[in-house]
N, C-alpha and C positions, 0 to 999 in steps of 0.2 A: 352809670359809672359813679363810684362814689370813694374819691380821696378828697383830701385837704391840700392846699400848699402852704407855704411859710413863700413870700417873695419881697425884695425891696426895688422897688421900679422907680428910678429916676423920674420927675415929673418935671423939672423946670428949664429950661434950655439949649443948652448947644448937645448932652450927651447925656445917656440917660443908665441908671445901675439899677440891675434887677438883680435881689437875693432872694429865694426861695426855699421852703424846707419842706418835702412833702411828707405827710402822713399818712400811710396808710390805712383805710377802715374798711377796707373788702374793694372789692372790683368788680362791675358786672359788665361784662362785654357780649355782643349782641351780634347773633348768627346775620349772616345774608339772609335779605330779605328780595327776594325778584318782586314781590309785590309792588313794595316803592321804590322801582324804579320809574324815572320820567326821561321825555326826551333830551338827547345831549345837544346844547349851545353850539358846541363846536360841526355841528352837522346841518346846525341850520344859517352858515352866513359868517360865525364867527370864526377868524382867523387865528389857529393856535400858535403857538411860540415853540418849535422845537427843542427838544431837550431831550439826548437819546439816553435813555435806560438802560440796564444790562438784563437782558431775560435769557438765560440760558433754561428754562424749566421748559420752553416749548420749544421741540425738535423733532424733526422730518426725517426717519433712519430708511434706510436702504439695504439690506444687508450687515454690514458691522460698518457700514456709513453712516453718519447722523450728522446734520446739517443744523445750527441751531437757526430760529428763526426769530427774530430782532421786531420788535415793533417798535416804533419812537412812541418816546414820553412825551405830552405837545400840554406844557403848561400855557394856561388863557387866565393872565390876570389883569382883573380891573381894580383901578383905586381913583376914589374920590367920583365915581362914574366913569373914567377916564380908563380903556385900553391901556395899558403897560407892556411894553418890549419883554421877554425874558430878559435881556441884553441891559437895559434900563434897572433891572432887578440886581442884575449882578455887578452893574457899575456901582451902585448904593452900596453894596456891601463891601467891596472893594475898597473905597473910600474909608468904608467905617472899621474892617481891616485892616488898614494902615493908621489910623487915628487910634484904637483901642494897642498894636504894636510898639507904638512911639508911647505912650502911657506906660504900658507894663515895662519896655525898656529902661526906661527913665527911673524907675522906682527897685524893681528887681535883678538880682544878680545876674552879667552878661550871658555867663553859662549856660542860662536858660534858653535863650536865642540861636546858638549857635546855626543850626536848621534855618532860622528865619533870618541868618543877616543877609543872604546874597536875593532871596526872597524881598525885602524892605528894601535893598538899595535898588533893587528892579522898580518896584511901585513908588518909592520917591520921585521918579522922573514922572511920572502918571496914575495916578491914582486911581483913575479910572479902566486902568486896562485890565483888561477878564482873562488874559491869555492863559497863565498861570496861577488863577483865581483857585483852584481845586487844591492846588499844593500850599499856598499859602492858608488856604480855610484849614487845612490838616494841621498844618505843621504850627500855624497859632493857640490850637484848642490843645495840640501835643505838648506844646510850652506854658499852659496853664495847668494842665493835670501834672507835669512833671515841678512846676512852682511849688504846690501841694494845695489845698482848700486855704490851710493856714494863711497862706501868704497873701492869697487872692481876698482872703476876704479884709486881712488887712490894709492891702491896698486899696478896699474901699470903704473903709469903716467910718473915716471922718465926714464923709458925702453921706451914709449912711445915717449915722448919729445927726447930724445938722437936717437934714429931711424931715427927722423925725416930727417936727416940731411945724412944721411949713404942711406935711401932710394933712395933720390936724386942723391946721387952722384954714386950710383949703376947703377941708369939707365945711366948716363954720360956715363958712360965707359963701358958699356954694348950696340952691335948693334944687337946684334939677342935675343932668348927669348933661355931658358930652361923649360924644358917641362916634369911637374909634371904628371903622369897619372895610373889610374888604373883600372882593368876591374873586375867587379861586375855582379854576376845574380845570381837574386832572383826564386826560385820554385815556388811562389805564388806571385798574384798579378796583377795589367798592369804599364805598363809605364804611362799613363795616370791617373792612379789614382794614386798612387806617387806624382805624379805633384798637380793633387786637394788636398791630405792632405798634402803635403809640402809648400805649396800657403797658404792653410788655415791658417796652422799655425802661417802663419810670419804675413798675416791680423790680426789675433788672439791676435798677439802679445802673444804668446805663451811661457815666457822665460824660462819656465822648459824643456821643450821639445828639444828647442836648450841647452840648459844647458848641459841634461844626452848624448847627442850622445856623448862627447866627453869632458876627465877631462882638457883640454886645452881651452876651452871656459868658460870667467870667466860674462861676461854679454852680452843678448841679450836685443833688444828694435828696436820701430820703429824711436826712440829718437836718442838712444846710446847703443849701445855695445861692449863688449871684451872679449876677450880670447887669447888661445896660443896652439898654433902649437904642441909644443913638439921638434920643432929644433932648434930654437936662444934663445940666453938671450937677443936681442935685437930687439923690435918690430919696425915695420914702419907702420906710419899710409895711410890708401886709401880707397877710396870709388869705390865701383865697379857699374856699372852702365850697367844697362841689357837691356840699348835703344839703346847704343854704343858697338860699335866693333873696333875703333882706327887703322885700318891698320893690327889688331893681326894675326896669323895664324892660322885664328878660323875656324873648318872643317864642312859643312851642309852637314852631307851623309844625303840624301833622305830616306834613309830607316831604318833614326834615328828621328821621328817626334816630339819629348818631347824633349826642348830643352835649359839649361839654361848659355845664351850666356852673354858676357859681359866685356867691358875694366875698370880696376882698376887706379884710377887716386889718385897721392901724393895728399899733403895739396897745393904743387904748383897749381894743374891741369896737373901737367905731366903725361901721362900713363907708370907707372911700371910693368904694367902685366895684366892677365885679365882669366876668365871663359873661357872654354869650356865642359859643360857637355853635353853626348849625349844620350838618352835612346829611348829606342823602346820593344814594347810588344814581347812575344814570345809567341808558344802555349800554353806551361804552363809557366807562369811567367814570367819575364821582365830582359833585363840589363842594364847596365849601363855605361858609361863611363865618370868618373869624371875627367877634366882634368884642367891644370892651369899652367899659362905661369910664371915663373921668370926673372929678370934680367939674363941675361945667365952668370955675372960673378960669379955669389953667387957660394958658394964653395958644390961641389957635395952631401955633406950628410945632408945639408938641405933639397937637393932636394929628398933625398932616406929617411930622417924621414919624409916629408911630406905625402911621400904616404900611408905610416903607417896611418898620422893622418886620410887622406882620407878616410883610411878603414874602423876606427873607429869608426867618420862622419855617412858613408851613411848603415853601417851595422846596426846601431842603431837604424837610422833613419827607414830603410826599416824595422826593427823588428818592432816596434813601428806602423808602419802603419799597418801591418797586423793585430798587437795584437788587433787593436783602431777600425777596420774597416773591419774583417773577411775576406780582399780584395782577392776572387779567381779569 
């Protein structure tokens, strides 16, 4: 795979803003591969997280009957080593849903919300409740694309600008990296198709789709975009670039073929950090391992809400392609 991105990712505290700009410089995306497959996690002991999908592409007909035939989606995430609930994944997001809504409220025209005021006075009493977690993910991403880019990136351009400088001087005094990571696998799907509708999408220019994975991303574009973490209230701007690897300690296991590699460079051109994601198919369905380098001085629970965000990210992501794409 080879694009670039343009992104500002929040690095220091409670909330974090990521802007991005991707460029395009060709795409290679890569057939199924049966050969690398390996045994599935979930088949031998580990316990998955249901998550039903919509597959209407497989169907049992009878005559002018056809029955569709549903398989569940059974996300199995671990972070920090640590098992995670689906339910755990969606309370974080939830939270940070209501936290990134009272923001954009506060700053942007009411108008914008209308959708999300009976949404917001629901989650005011609980933040944590996931009941109608689906509508609010929509109808928030729906109030930032109808905001326009403009406005969103206004609203974060002062976090943005003041970063800029903090980014820098993090990598100064930082000689080794800190190393965000988390391990994902999906029941359904390949590693390889993943990759064709994650590809697509950013060809696509897609920006609702990057929008709902995650209430921390406030614009996507092949131009310009941003969003936020969930760990800093101060963003730093970089561009990740998936032609380069900068000296990073980016890992090729062989027997992780789908691969979305890449060093993150300031507004300097300094590399502050960089990609490493690594995925491979399994017999049934696919995993993943998202991974991403920080300045190694950044203060430990950036690097422990990031992974959070991570979760958020690729669990949505990979919902999303199954629902779009019936991928068994």
């Amino acid at each position: 795979m080879k694009f670039s991105t343009r992104i500002v990712l929040g690095l220091l505290s409670v909330s974090t803003i990521r802007c991005h700009e991707t460029v395009l410089n060709g795409v290679q995306t890569s057939e199924p591969n049966s050969g690398m497959q390996s045994s599935n996690p979930l088949n031998s002991g580990t316990e998955g997280i249901p998550l039903v999908g919509r597959d209407t592409a497989h169907t049992t007909c009878s005559g002018e009957s056809c029955t569709p035939k549903l398989r569940s989606l059974k996300l199995t995430t671990f972070i920090n080593g640590t098992q995670e609930s689906r339910e755990a994944v969606l309370q974080w997001e939830s939270r940070r849903i209501q936290i990134v809504t009272q923001k954009m409220q506060h700053h942007l025209a009411s108008w914008l919300f209308e959708e999300l005021t009976d949404l917001v006075h629901f989650a005011s009493e609980n933040t944590t409740d996931i009941a109608n977690i689906t509508q609010r993910r929509e109808a928030l991403a729906d109030a930032k694309i109808r905001a326009s880019d403009y406005a969103m990136r206004k609203l974060v351009y002062s976090n943005v600008f003041l970063s800029a400088a903090v980014s820098q001087l993090s990598k100064a005094f930082s000689k080794t990296w800190a190393i965000c990571e988390i391990h994902l696998v999906s029941s359904r799907g390949t590693a390889e198709g993943f990759e064709k509708w994650f590809t697509a999408k950013i060809l696509q220019n897609d920006e609702r789709a990057m929008l709902i994975a995650c209430p921390d991303h406030y614009v996507f574009g092949q131009a310009y975009g941003s969003g936020q973490d969930g760990g800093s209230i101060l963003p730093s701007h970089f561009g990740i670039n998936y032609n380069e690897t900068a000296n990073l300690p980016i890992e090729n296991n062989s027997s992780f073929p789908v691969r979305f590699n890449g060093a993150a460079f300031n507004d300097y051109d300094h590399v502050i950090g960089g990609n490493n994601h690594q995925l491979r198919s399994l017999e049934e369905g696919f995993e993943i391992h998202p991974k991403i380098f920080f300045p190694s001085i950044l203060p430990n629970h950036i690097i422990a809400e990031h992974r959070w965000h991570l979760a958020c990210d690729f669990s949505n992501w990979i919902t999303a392609y199954i629902d779009e794409t019936g991928d068994e």
